[in-house]
Phi, psi and omega in degrees: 000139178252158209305342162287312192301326187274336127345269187327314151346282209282348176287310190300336183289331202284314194290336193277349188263354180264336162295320190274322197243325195276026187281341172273006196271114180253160164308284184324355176247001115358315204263335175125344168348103193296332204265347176293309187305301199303310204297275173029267187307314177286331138004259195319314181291319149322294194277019161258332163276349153309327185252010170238016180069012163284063209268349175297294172315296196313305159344301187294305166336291156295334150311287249263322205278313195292338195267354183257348185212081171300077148287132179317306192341266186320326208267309165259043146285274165015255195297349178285310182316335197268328207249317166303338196239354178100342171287103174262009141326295184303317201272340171268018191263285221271338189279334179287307170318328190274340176286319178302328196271285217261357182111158180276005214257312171314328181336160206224128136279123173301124171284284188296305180296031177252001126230104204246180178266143178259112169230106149310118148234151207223126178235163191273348181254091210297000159295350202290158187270145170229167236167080197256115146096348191081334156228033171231117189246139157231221168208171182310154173081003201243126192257111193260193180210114186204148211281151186310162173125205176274133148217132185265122175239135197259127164254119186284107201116338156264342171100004179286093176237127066344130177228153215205138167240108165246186196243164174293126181104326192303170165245126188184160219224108176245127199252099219261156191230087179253123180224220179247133190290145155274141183265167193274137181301009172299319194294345201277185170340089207241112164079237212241330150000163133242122135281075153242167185310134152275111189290333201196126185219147179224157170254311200279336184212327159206152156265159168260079190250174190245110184263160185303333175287031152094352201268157160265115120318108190233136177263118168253117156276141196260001172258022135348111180267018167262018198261186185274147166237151206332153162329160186023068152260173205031057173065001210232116184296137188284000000 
């Protein structure tokens, strides 16, 4: 490769790394400024997880940029990021903020959100986690907005998976038959005994079992010798 050619090289990385931080570079921060350096920083870092997909990290960047300098810029990243991963609930949540703080001028476009579906989820357990797509967490009872296409909704702890195909507009409703997990009767109660699974063992200090009825159980020794020892013991208030 030639020596011009490896120039041109080391220019184009310097302008794509000149992207991500000086679009925010102010005389004040020239001067040494913490919070132009923080915003900067947080900026910058955001739109390189915006440009690896990496739109959850990016979300966390750019808030942290917008709460340090309320600029449109970081607020619609946001909502692209947001528009990206398929939350469309967030992004047309957070695309109403940017219009209010910043104008209509500021709107961000949507893509994937941009006529998106309305899904109910309705469960018997109405607290329950629910979990669309791997990265939108709600609960039962929760009406979500979401881009046309496959969606896998998981409730995490039950062994409970789904998948739902919508259209662009729809309206539609999944009724998930959620309960408290149950164990196989080998496991269950036997003579005075418990045979349930052990989840978690510290030998020094406490076990962890799961009874069938789906509940955690947990045993504390209490001469653990990391524990506290009673109120007045050896005569003497601690």
């Amino acid at each position: 490769m030639s020596r011009a050619r490896v120039e041109w090289f080391k220019r184009g990385a310097a302008a794509a790394a000149c992207a991500l931080t000086c679009a925010s570079w102010t005389p004040a921060q020239a001067q040494g400024d913490p919070t132009e350096q923080a915003y900067a920083a947080a900026f910058g870092a955001g739109l390189q997880s915006w440009a690896e997909s990496n739109y959850v990290s990016a979300v966390m960047h750019l808030s942290r940029a917008y709460a340090l300098k309320p600029d449109a810029r970081p607020l619609r990243m946001v909502v692209r990021s947001y528009d990206m991963m398929g939350h469309c609930s967030a992004a047309l949540q957070q695309q109403r903020l940017l219009e209010a703080e910043h104008g209509q001028d500021s709107k961000a476009e949507l893509q994937r959100c941009a006529d998106p579906a309305h899904l109910a989820v309705r469960c018997e357990m109405s607290e329950a986690q629910v979990v669309v797509d791997g990265t939108i967490r709600t609960t039962c009872g929760t009406t979500l907005l979401l881009p046309p296409g496959a969606h896998d909704v998981v409730v995490p702890g039950h062994d409970l998976a789904q998948r739902v195909v919508l259209s662009a507009g729809q309206r539609a409703s999944l009724d998930l038959k959620v309960s408290p997990r149950k164990w196989p009767e080998a496991m269950a109660r036997a003579g005075s005994g418990a045979r349930v699974p052990r989840i978690l063992d510290d030998a020094d200090r406490y076990t962890v079992y799961m009874s069938r009825d789906g509940l955690y159980q947990i045993w504390v020794r209490h001469d653990a010798p990391d524990l506290l020892e009673p109120y007045g013991a050896g005569g003497q208030a601690p």
